[in-house]
C-alpha positions as CSV (number, residue, x, y, z in Angstrom):
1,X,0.0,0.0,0.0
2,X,2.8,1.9,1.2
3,X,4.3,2.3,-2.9
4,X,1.0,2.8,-4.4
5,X,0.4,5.9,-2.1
6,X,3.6,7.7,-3.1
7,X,2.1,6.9,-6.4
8,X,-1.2,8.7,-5.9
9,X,0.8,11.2,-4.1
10,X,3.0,11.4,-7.1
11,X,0.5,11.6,-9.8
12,X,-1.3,13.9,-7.8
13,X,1.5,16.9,-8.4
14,X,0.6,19.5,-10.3
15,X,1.7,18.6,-14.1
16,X,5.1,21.3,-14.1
17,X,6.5,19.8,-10.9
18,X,5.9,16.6,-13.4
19,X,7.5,17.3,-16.3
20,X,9.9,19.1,-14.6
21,X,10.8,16.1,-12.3
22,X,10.7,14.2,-15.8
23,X,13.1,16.4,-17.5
24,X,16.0,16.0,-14.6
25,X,15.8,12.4,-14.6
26,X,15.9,12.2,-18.2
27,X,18.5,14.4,-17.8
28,X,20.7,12.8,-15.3
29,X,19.8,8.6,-16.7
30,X,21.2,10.0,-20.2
31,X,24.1,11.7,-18.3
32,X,24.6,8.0,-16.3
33,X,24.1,5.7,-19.4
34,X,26.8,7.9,-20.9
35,X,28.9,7.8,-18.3
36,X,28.7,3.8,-18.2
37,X,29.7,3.3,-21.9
38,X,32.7,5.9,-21.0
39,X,33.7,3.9,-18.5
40,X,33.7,0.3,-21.0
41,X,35.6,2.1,-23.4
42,X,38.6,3.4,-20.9
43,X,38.9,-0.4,-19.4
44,X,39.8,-0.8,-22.4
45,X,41.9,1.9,-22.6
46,X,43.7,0.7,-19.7
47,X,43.8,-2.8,-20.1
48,X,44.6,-3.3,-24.0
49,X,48.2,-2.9,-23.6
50,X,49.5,-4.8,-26.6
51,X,49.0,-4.4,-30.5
52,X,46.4,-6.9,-31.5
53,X,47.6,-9.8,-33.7
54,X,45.6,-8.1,-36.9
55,X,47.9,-4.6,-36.7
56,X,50.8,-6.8,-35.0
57,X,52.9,-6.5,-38.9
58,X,51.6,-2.7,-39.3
59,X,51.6,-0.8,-36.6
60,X,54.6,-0.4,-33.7
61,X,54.4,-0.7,-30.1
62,X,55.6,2.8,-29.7
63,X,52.7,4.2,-31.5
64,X,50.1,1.9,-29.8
65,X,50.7,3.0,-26.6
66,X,51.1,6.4,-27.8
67,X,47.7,6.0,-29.0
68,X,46.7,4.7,-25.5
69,X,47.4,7.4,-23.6
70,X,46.2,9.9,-25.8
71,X,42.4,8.5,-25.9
72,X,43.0,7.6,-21.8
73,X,43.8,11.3,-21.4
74,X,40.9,12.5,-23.7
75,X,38.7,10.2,-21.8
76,X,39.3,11.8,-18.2
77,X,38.7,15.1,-19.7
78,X,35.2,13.8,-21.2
79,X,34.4,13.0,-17.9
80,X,35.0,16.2,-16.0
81,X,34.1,18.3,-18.9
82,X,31.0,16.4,-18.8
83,X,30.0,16.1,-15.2
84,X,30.4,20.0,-15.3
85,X,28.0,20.1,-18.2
86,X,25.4,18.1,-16.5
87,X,25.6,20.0,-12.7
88,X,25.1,23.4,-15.0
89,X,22.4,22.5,-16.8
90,X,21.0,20.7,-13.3
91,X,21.6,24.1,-11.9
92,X,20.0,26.0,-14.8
93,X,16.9,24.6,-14.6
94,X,16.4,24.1,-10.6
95,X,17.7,28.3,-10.1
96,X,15.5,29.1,-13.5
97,X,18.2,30.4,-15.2
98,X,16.1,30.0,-18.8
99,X,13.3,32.2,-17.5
100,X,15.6,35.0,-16.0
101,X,17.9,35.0,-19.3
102,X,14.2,35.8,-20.7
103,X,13.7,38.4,-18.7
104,X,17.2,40.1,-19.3
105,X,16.6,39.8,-22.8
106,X,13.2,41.4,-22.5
107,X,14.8,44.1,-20.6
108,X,17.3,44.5,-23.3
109,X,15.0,45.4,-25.5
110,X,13.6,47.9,-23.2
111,X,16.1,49.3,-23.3
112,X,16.0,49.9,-26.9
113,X,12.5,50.6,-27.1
114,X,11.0,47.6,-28.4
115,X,8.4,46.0,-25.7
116,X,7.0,42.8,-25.2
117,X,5.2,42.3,-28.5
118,X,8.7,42.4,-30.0
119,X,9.2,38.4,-29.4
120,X,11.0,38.0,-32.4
121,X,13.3,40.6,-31.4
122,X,14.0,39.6,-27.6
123,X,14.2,35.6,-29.1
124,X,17.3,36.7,-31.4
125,X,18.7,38.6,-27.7
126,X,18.1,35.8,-26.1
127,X,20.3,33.7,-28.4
128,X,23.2,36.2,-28.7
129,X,23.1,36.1,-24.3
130,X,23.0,32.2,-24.4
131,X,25.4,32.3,-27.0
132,X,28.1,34.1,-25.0
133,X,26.9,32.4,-22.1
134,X,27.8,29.1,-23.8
135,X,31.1,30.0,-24.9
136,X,32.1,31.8,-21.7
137,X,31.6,28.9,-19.4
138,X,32.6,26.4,-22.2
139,X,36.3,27.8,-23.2
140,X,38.1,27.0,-20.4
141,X,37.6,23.6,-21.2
142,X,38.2,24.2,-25.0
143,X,40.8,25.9,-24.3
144,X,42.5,23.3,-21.9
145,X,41.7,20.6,-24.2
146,X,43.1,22.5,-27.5
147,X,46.7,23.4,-25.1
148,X,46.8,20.8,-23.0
149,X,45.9,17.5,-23.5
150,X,46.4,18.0,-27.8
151,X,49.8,20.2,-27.2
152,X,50.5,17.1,-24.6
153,X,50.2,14.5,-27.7
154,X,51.7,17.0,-30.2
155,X,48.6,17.8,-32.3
156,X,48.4,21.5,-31.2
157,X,50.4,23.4,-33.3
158,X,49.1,26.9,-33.1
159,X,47.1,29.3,-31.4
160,X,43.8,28.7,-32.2
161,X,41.4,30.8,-29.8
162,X,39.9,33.2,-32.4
163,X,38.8,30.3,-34.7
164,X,38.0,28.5,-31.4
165,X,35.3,31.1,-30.4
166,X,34.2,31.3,-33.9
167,X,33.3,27.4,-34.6
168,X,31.6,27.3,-31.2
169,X,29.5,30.4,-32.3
170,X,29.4,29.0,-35.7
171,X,27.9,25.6,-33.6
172,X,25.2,27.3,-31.8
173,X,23.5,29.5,-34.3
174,X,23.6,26.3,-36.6
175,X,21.5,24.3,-34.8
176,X,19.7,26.8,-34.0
177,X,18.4,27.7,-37.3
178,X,18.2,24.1,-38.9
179,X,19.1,22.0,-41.8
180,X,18.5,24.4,-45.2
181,X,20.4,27.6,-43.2
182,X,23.5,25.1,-41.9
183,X,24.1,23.7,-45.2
184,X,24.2,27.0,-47.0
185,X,26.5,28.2,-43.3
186,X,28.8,25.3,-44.2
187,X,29.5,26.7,-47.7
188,X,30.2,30.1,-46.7
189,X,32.3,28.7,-43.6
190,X,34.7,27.2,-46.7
191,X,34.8,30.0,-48.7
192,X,35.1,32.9,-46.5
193,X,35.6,31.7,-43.0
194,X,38.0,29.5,-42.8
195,X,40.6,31.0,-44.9
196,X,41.1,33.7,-42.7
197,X,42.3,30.9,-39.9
198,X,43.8,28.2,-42.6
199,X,45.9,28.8,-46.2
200,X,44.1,27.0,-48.5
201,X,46.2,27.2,-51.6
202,X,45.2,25.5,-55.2
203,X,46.7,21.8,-55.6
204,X,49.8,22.1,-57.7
205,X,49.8,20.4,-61.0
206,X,51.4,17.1,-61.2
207,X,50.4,13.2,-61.3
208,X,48.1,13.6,-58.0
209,X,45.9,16.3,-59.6
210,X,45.2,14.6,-62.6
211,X,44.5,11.3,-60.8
212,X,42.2,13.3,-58.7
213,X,40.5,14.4,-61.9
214,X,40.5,11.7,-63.9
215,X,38.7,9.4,-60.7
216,X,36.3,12.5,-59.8
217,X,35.2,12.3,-63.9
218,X,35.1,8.3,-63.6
219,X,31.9,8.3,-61.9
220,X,30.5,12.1,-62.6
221,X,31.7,14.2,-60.1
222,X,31.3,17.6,-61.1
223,X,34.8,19.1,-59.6
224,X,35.6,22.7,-60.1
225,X,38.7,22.9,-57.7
226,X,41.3,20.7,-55.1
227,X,43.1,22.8,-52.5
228,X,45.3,22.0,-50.3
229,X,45.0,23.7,-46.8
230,X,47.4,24.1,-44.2
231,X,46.0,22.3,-41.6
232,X,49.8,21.6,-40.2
233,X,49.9,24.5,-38.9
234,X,47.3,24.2,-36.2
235,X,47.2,20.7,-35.6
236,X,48.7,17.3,-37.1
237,X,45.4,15.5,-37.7
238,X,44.3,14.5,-41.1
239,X,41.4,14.8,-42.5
240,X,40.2,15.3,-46.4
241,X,36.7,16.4,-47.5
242,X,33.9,17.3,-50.1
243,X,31.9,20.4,-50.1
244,X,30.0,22.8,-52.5
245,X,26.0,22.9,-54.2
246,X,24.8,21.1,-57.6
247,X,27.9,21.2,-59.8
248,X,30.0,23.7,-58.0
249,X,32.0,20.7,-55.9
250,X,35.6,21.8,-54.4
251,X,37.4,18.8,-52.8
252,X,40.0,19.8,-50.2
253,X,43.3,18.2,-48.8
254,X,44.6,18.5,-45.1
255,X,48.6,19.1,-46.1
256,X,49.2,16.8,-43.2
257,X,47.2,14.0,-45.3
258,X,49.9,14.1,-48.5
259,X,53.2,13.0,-47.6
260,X,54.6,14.9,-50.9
261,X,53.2,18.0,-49.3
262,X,52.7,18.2,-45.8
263,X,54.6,21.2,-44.2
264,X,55.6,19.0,-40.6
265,X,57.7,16.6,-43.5
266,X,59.2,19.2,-44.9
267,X,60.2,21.1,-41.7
268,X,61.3,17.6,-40.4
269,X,63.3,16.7,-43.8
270,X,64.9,19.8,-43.7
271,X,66.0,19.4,-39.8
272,X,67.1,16.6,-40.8
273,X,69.2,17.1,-44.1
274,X,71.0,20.3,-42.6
275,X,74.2,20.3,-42.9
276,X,76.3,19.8,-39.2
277,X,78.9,22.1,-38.1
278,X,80.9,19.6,-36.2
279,X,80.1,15.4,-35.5
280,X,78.0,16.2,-32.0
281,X,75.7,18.4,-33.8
282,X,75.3,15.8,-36.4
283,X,74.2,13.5,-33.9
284,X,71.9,15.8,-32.1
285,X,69.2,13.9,-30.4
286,X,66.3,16.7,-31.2
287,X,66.6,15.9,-34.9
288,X,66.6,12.0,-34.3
289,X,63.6,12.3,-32.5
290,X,61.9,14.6,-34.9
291,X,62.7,12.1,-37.4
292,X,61.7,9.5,-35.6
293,X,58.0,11.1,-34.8
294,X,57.8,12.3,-38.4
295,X,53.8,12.0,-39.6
296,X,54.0,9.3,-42.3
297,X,50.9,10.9,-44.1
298,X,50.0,9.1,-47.1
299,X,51.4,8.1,-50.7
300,X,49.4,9.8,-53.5
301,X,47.7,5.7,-54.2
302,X,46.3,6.2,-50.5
303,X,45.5,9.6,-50.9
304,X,43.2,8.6,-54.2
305,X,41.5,5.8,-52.4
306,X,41.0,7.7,-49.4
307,X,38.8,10.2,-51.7
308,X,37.6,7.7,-53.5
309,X,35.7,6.4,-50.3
310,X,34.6,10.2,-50.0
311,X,33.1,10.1,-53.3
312,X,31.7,7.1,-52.6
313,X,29.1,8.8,-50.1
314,X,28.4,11.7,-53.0
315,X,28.0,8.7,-55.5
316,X,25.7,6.2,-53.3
317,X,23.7,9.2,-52.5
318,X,24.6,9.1,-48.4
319,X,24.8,12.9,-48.6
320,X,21.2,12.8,-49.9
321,X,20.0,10.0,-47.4
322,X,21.4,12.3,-44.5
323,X,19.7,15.4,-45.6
324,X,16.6,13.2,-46.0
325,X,17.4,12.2,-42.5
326,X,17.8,15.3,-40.8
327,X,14.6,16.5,-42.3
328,X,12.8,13.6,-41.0
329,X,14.1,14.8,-37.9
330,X,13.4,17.9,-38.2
331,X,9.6,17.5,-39.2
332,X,9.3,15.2,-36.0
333,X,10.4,18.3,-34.1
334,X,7.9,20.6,-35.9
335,X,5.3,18.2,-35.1
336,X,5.4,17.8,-31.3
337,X,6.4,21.4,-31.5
338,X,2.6,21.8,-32.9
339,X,1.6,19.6,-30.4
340,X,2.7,20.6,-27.6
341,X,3.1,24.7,-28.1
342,X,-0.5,25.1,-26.5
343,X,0.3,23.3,-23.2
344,X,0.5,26.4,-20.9
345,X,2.1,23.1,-17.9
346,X,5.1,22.4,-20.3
347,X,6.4,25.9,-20.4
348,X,5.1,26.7,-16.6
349,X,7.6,23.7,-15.6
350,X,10.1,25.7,-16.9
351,X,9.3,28.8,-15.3
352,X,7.0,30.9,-18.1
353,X,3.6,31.4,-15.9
354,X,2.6,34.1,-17.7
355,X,3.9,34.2,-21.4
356,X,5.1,31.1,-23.8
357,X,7.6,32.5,-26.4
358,X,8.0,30.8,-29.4
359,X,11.7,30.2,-29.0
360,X,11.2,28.7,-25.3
361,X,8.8,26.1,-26.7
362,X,11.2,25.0,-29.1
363,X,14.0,24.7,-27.0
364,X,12.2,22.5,-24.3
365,X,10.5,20.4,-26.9
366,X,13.8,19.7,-28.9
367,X,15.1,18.3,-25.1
368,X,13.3,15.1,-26.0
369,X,14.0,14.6,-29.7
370,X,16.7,11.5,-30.5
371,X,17.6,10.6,-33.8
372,X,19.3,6.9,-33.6
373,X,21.5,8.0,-36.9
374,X,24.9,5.5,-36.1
375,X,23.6,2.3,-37.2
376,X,22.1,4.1,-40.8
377,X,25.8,5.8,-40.8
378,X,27.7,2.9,-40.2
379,X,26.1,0.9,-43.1
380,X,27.3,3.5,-44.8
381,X,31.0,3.5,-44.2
382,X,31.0,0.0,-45.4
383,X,29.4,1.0,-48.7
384,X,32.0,3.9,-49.4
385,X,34.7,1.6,-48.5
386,X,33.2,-1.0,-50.9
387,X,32.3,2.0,-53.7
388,X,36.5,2.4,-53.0
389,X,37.0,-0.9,-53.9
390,X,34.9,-1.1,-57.0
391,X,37.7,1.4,-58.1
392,X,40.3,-1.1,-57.6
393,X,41.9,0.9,-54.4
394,X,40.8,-1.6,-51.7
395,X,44.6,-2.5,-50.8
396,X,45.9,1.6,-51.0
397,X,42.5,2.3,-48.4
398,X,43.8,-0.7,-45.9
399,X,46.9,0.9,-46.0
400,X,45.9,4.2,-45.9
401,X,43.2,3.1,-43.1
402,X,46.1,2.8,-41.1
403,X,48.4,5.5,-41.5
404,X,45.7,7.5,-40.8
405,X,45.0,5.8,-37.5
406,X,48.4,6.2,-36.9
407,X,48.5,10.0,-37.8
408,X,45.6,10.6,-35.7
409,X,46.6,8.5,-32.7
410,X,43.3,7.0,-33.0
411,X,42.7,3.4,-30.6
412,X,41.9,1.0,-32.9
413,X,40.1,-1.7,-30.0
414,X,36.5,-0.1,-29.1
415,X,34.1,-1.7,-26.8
416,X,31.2,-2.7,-28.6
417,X,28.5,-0.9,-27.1
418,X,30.2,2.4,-26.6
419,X,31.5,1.9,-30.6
420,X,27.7,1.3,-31.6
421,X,26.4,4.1,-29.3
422,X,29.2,6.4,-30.5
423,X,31.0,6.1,-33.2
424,X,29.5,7.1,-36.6
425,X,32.4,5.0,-38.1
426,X,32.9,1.4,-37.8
427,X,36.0,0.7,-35.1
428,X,39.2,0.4,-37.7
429,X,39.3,-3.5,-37.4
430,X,36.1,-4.2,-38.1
431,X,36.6,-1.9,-41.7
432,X,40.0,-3.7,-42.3
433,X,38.7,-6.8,-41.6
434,X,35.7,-6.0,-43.7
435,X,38.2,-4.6,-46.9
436,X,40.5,-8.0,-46.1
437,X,37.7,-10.0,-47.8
438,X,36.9,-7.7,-50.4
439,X,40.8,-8.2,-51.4
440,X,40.3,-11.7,-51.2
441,X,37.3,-11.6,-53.5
């Protein structure tokens, strides 16, 4: 009797103290689940101490451990940074931090003489506030993990805090304004953004170039223009992408991806092939070791199959299928938006007694929308691997698989469930193993 009381008794709350209950513990079991999978995954961070048999003939113990402690590292700060995320928010809601930034925006706009039948005007000062908000509280984390843990692992290369502010800014008003105004933001981000933080320079003409255009024509990829950017600079990752409308496509090169071009190689080869003043300085242990921890990047046969799994997604229409996606997604939300909007207990759970602003609504509501994409973009990175190998580049991809892993410092033994949860690629065995039959086929 005693449980079904405190079930009356609960039932018998008014409906904010409901939802608002509801909210936290979604809130906090999310948070926990989280935290669980994070937890898998650094056992086997700490436990995995050896290269598994498959990468035993391709990968060195040196680089597997430095691997190890990179991701053991990242995952300590995952789980600070993300405890502090989830008091915040706890705190947000339980002080009514959403309502009073309401408020202040509405007094904003006092301010400049627009009232309270301005909503459209105090939702965009609401935005800017949360905005700055946001990044405030966020960068000393950024900021830690950018020249910290990455300078730790030799990835930072630069500083980085304007385009730091920038992509988190960039970040919010993104999702903020959906699907049709981030895919045009991601266009101008290329063209007129992100040269100001990164050279991008034309590819030079040569043998790569053309093999770059003579694939992208192979299957009827309208390409305009290949760049190279100098990603080096500000970090040693690699990375190589697509972007650009209808048949206005640039494709674009991280330096640190082409081993002919990469600016760390050339520094390093230079270092290296100075001539010494006297026999110690020839032997001088800074120049062995920056030999030694020289990014391999990859051979121009690596660099084409890389791309051609890129192209691969353009070609099996995954760009399409993810748009598609997203505005399934994003009708769902517009639908329990419509739903919902007239409920005056949703938005008095949150604080607004007396108003319900448009922008409010849609920020509550979207607190309960998940879109299970991984499994949908896994299958995919199987297909662009197998698209690659329909090219005849399964072999250079293997290869280039795990230079890039290597480059990167990425572990390649996930946990199952944190890899499914997470990971919107396949863990890099299970794509080798999957490209080590398609070469045997």
């Amino acid at each position: 009797m005693g449980m079904w009381a405190s079930l009356d008794a609960l039932w018998e709350m008014p409906a904010e103290k409901r939802i608002f209950g509801a909210v936290l513990l979604f809130s906090w079991t999310v948070y926990l689940w989280e935290t669980f999978l994070a937890q898998r995954q650094r056992r086997i961070y700490k436990t995995t101490t050896h290269v598994p048999p498959e990468l035993g003939q391709i990968m060195d113990s040196e680089t597997f451990e430095k691997s190890r402690l990179y991701q053991l590292d990242k995952s300590t700060f995952s789980f600070w940074s993300g405890l502090y995320s989830e008091i915040e928010g706890t705190l947000i809601l339980l002080f009514g931090g959403i309502p009073y930034l309401w408020r202040l925006s509405g007094r904003f706009c006092g301010y400049a003489g627009f009232g309270p039948e301005y909503e459209i005007t105090q939702s965009l000062v609401f935005l800017l506030l949360a905005t700055l908000f946001s990044a405030l509280t966020g960068l000393p984390w950024s900021l830690y993990n950018t020249f910290v843990i990455e300078e730790k692992h030799g990835f930072n290369q630069q500083m980085a805090i304007k385009k730091l502010i920038v992509t988190q800014f960039v970040s919010l008003v993104s999702k903020s304004f959906f699907i049709f105004f981030t895919k045009v933001l991601v266009t101008i981000y290329a063209d007129y953004i992100a040269p100001l933080f990164d050279k991008f320079t034309p590819l030079p003409e040569g043998k790569l170039k053309e093999e770059i255009e003579v694939m992208a024509k192979s299957i009827d990829f309208p390409l305009t223009k290949v760049y190279v950017v100098e990603g080096s600079k500000r970090s040693s990752h690699s990375n190589a992408y697509f972007y650009g409308f209808f048949k206005n496509k640039r494709i674009v090169l991280f330096d640190t991806l082409l081993e002919e071009y990469s600016v760390l190689n050339k520094d390093i080869q230079e270092d290296s092939g100075m001539e010494p003043r006297n026999e110690e300085e020839g032997n001088s242990e800074e120049i062995k070791a920056k030999v030694k921890n020289k990014k391999q990047g990859c051979k121009n046969e690596e660099v084409l199959a890389v791309l051609g799994h890129e192209l691969g997604h353009w070609k099996l229409g995954h760009t399409v299928k993810n748009i598609i996606i997203s505005q399934m997604n994003s009708f769902l939300c517009f639908f329990l938006f419509a739903v919902l909007i007239g409920r005056k207990e949703l938005f008095a759970a949150f604080g607004f007694y007396d108003s319900q602003p448009t922008l409010i609504g849609l920020l509550i509501i979207f607190q309960f929308i998940f879109s299970p994409y991984n499994e949908v973009i896994r299958r995919f990175e199987f297909q662009a691997d197998a698209f690659a190998k329909k090219l005849g580049k399964a072999k250079d991809l293997y290869s280039a698989l795990i230079k890039l892993n290597k480059d990167n410092l990425g572990f390649p033994v996930s946990d199952w469930l944190f890899s499914m949860w997470h990971y919107s690629h396949p863990p890099l065995l299970e794509r080798l193993q999957a490209l080590k039959s398609m070469k045997q086929h």
